[in-house]
VOPAMAR-643340 format. One record per residue: residue number from 1; residue in one letter; x, y negated, z of N, C-alpha, C, O in turn. Coordinates in steps of 0.02 Angstrom, whole numbers, plus 50000, padded with zeros to 5 digits. Last residue first. Example, Ala and Ser with C-alpha at 12.3 -4.5 7.8 and 13.67 -1.06 7.14 Angstrom:
residues 2
   resi   resn     n_X     n_Y     n_Z    ca_X    ca_Y    ca_Z     c_X     c_Y     c_Z     o_X     o_Y     o_Z
      2      S   50642   50112   50354   50684   50053   50357   50645   49998   50394   50670   49943   50402
      1      A   50660   50284   50390   50615   50225   50390   50660   50165   50390   50712   50166   50423
END
This chain:
residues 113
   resi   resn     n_X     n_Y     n_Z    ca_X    ca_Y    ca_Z     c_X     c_Y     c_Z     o_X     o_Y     o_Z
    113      X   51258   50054   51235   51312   50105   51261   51386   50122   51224   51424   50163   51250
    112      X   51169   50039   51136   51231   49987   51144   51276   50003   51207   51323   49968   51225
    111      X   51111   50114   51093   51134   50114   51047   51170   50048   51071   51197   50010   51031
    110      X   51034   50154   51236   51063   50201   51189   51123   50175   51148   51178   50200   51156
    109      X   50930   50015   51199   50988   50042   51268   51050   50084   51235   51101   50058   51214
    108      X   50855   50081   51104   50920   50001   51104   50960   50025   51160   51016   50052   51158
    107      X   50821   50188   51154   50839   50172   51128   50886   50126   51107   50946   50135   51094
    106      X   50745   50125   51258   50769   50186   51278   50832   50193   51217   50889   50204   51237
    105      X   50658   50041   51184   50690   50026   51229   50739   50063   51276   50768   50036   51323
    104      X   50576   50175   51136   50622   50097   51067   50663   50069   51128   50722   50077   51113
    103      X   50504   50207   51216   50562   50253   51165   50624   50195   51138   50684   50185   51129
    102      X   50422   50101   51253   50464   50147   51319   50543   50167   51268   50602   50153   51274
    101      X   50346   50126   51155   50377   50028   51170   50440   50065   51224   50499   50047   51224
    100      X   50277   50237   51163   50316   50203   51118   50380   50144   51127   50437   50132   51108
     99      X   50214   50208   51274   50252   50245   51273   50303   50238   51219   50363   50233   51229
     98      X   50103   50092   51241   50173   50085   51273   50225   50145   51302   50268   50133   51344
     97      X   50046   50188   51136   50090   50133   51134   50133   50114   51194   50194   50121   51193
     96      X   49951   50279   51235   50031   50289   51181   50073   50238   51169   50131   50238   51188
     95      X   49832   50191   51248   49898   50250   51296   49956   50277   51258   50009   50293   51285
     94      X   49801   50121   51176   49828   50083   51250   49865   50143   51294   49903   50145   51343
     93      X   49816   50166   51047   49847   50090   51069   49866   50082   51140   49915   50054   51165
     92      X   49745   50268   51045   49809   50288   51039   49850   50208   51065   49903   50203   51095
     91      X   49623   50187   51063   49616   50240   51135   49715   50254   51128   49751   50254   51178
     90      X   49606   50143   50967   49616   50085   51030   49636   50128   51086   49659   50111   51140
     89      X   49609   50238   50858   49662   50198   50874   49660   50164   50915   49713   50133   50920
     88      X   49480   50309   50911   49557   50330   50930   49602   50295   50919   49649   50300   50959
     87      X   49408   50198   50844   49400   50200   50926   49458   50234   50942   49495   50207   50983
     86      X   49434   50206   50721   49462   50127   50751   49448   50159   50822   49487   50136   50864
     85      X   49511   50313   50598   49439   50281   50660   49479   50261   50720   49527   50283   50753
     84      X   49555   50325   50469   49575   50291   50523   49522   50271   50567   49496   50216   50567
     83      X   49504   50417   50397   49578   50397   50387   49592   50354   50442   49651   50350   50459
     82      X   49389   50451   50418   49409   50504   50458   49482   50495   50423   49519   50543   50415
     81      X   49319   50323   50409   49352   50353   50488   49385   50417   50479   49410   50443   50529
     80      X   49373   50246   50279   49341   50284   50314   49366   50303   50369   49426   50301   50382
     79      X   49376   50063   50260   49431   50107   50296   49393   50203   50293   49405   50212   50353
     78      X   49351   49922   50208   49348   49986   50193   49379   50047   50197   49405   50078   50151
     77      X   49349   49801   50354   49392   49826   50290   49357   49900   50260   49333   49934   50306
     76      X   49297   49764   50453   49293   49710   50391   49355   49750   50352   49402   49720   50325
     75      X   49287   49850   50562   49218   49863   50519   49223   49799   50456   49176   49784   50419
     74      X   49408   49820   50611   49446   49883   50591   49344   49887   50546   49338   49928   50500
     73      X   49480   49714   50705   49415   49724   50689   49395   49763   50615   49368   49731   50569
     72      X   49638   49714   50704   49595   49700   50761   49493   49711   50769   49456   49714   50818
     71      X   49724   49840   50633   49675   49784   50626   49633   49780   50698   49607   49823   50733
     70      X   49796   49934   50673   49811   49886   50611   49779   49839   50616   49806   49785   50603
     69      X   49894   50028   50787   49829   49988   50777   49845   49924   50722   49888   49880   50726
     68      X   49948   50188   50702   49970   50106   50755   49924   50096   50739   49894   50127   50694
     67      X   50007   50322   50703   49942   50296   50741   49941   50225   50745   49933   50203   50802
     66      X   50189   50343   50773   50114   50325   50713   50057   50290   50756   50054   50254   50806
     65      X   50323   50286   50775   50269   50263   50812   50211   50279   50765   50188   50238   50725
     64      X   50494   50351   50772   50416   50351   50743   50361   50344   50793   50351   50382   50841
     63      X   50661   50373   50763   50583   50344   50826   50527   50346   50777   50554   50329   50725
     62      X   50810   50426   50752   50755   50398   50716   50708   50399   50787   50720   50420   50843
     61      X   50978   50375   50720   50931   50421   50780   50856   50385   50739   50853   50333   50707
     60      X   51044   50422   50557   51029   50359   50604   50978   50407   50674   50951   50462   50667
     59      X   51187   50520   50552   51135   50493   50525   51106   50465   50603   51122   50473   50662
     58      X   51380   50479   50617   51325   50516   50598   51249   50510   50564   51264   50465   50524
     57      X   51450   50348   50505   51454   50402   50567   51393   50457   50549   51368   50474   50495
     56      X   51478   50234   50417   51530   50288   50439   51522   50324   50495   51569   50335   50534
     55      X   51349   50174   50390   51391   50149   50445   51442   50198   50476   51451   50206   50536
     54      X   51303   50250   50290   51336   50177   50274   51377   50141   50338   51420   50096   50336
     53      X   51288   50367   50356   51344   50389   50306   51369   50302   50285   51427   50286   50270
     52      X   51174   50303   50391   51211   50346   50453   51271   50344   50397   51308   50297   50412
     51      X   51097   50311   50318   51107   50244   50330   51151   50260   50377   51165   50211   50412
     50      X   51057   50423   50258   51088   50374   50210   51142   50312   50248   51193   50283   50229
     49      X   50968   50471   50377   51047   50512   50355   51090   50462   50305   51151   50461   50310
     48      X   50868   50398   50354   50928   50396   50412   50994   50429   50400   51052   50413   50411
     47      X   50827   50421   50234   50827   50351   50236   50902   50367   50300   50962   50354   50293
     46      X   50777   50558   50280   50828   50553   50236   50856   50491   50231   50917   50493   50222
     45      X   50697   50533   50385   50758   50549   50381   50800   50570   50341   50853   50598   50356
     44      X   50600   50489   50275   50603   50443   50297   50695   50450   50359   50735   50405   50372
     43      X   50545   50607   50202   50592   50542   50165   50619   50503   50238   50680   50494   50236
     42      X   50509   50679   50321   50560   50702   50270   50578   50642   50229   50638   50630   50227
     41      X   50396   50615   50342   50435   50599   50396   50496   50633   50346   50539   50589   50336
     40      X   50317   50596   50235   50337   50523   50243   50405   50567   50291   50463   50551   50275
     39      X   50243   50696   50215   50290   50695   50207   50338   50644   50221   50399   50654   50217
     38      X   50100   50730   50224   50114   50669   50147   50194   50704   50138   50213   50730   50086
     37      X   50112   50789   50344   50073   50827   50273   50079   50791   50223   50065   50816   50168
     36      X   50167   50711   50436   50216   50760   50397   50190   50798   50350   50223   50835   50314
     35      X   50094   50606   50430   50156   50584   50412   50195   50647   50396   50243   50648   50357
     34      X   49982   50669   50505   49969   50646   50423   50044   50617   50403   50046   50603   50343
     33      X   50027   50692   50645   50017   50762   50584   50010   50740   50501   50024   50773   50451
     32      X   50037   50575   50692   50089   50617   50656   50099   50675   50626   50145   50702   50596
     31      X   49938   50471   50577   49955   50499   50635   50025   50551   50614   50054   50562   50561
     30      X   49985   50323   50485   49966   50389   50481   49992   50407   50560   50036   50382   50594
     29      X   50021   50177   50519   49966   50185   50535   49942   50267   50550   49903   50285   50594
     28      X   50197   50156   50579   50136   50158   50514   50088   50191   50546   50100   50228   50594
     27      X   50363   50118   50608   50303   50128   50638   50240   50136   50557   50252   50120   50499
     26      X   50529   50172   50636   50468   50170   50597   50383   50174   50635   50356   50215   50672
     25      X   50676   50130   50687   50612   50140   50717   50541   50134   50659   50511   50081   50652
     24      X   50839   50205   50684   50778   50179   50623   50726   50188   50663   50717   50245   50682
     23      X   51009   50155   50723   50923   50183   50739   50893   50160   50689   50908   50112   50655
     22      X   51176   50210   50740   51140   50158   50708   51055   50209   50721   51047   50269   50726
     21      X   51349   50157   50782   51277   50197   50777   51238   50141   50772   51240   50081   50782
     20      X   51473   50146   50672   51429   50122   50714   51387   50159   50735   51383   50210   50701
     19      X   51664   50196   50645   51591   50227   50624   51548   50168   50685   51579   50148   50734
     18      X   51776   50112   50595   51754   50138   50656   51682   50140   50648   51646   50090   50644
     17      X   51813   50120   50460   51875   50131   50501   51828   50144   50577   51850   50188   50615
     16      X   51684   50194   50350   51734   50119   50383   51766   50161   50456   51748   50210   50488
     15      X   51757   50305   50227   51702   50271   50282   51734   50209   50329   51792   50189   50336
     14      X   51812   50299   50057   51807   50291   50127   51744   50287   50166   51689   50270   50143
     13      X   51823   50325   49924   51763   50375   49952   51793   50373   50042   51796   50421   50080
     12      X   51848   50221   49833   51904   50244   49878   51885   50312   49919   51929   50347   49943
     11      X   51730   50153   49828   51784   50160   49767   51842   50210   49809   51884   50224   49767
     10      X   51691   50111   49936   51657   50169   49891   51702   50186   49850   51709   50246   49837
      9      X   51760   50010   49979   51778   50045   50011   51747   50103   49984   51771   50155   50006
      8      X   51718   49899   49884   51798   49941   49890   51783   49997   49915   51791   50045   49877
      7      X   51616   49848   49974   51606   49898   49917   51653   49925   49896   51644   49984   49883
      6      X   51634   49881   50135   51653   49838   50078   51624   49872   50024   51607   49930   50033
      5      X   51515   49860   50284   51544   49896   50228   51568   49849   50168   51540   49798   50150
      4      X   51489   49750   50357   51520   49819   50405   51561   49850   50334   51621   49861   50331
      3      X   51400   49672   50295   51475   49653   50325   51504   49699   50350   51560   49685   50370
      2      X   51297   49744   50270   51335   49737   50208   51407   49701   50230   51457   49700   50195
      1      X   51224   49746   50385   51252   49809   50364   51307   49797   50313   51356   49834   50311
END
């Protein structure tokens, strides 16, 4: 990112001469109702809109993968289930995830068009 932009170029309140596009794929454990009751998903396009204005164009396309599977044996940590029960995450793992994996690749694609 830091070769695309000069710091000059703040000084000057330029954008670079040929805007990039640019993606943010976030993944984390909260589902996606618990990413927008913390809020995470509001910071987190804000992160894109930042990073969209560093690569002189629009804000970044965003992806969010919640739900992810963290741990392979999810009864050696102190987790409660009703923050993360391990049977919906195997159940969100094998059917969502590679939907996910679908987006992000849909994606890159996208972003080298």
């Amino acid at each position: 990112m830091f070769t695309n932009v000069s710091y000059s170029s703040f000084d000057h309140g330029r954008k670079m001469e040929k805007p990039k596009r640019c993606a943010m794929i976030v993944t984390m454990g909260a589902t996606d109702g618990q990413m927008r009751q913390i809020g995470y998903d509001q910071q987190f396009n804000y992160y894109g809109q930042q990073l969209g204005y560093m690569m002189g164009g629009r804000p970044a396309e965003m992806l969010y993968s919640n739900d992810a599977y963290q741990f392979t044996d999810y009864s050696k940590y102190n987790i409660s289930v009703d923050r993360a029960d391990p049977v919906q995450k195997k159940k969100h793992l094998e059917e969502e995830y590679p939907k996910d994996l679908d987006k992000a690749y849909e994606l890159g694609r996208r972003m080298c068009q």
